[in-house]
C-alpha positions in Angstrom: 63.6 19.0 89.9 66.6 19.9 91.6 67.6 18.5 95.1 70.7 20.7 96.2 69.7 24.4 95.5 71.3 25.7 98.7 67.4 27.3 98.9 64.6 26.5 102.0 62.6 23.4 101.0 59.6 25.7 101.5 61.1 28.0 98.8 62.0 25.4 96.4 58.4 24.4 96.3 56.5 27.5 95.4 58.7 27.6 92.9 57.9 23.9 91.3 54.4 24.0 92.2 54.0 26.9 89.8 56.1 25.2 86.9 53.9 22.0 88.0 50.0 24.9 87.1 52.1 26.4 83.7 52.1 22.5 82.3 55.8 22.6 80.7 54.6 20.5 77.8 54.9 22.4 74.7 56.8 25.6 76.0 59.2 27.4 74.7 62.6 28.9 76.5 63.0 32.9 75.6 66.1 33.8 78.1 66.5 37.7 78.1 69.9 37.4 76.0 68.0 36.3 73.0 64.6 37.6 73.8 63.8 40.6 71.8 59.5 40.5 72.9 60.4 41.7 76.5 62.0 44.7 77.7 63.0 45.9 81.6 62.9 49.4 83.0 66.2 48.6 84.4 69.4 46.6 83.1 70.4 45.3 86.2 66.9 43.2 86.4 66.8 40.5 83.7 63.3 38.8 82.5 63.3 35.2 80.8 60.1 33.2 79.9 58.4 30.0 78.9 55.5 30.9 76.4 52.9 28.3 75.1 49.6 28.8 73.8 46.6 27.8 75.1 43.5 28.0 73.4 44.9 30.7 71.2 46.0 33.1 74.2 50.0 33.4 74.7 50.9 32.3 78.4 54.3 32.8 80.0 56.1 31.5 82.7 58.0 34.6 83.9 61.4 34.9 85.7 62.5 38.3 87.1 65.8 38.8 88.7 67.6 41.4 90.0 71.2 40.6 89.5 72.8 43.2 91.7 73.1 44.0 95.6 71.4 47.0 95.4 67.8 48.0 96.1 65.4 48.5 93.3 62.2 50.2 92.9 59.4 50.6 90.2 60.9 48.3 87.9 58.2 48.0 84.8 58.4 45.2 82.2 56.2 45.4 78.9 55.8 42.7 76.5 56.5 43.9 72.8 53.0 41.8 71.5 50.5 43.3 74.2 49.1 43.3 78.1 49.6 41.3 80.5 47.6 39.3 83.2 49.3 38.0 86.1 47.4 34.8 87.0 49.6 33.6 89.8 52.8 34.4 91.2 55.6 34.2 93.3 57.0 37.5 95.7 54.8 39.8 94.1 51.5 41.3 94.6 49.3 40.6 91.9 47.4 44.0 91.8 51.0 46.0 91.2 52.1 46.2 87.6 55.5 47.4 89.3 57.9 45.1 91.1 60.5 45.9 93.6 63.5 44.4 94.7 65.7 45.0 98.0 68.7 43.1 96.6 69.8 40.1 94.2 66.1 38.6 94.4 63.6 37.0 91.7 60.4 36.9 91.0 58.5 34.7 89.3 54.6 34.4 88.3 52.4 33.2 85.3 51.0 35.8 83.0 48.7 36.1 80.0 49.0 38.1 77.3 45.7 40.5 76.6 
């Protein structure tokens, strides 16, 4: 885990605690440059993932950034191989399919494929 992320402790943590619930063991990196199951709404927000599967169900570990200093609304994502169910996340609400940004900014959160 990193120790000098220029980020609040507090911050930091969410972040690994929710890496710690996804289980990294047996997961598999999908950046967005190579990633052809996920698309974004907008360019300027990019969406990477861990996937595994668990009991036969596809679960992610999503990361959602917007990369540019500008405000962002409504972005949607969509998974080319179904639904998704957010389980847990981090900045978002969990009852929104839509995510919003007020500048560079991530989001990250667990999902399930449906």
């Amino acid at each position: 885990k990193p120790v000098d992320s220029d980020k609040p402790l507090e911050e930091m943590s969410e972040i690994w605690n929710l890496i710690d619930e996804f289980d990294m063991k047996n997961s598999e990196w999908k950046p967005y440059y190579l990633s052809n199951v996920a698309t974004v709404s907008d360019s300027d927000v990019k969406l990477s993932f861990y996937e595994k599967n668990i009991d036969g169900k596809k679960r992610r570990l999503v990361f959602l950034s917007n990369t540019v200093n500008k405000k962002k609304s409504d972005i949607s994502i969509n998974f080319t191989d179904g639904d998704y169910r957010i389980i847990k996340g981090i900045n978002i609400c969990t009852d929104k399919a839509l995510f919003d940004f007020e500048g560079i900014a991530y989001k990250a959160f667990i999902a399930e494929i449906i």
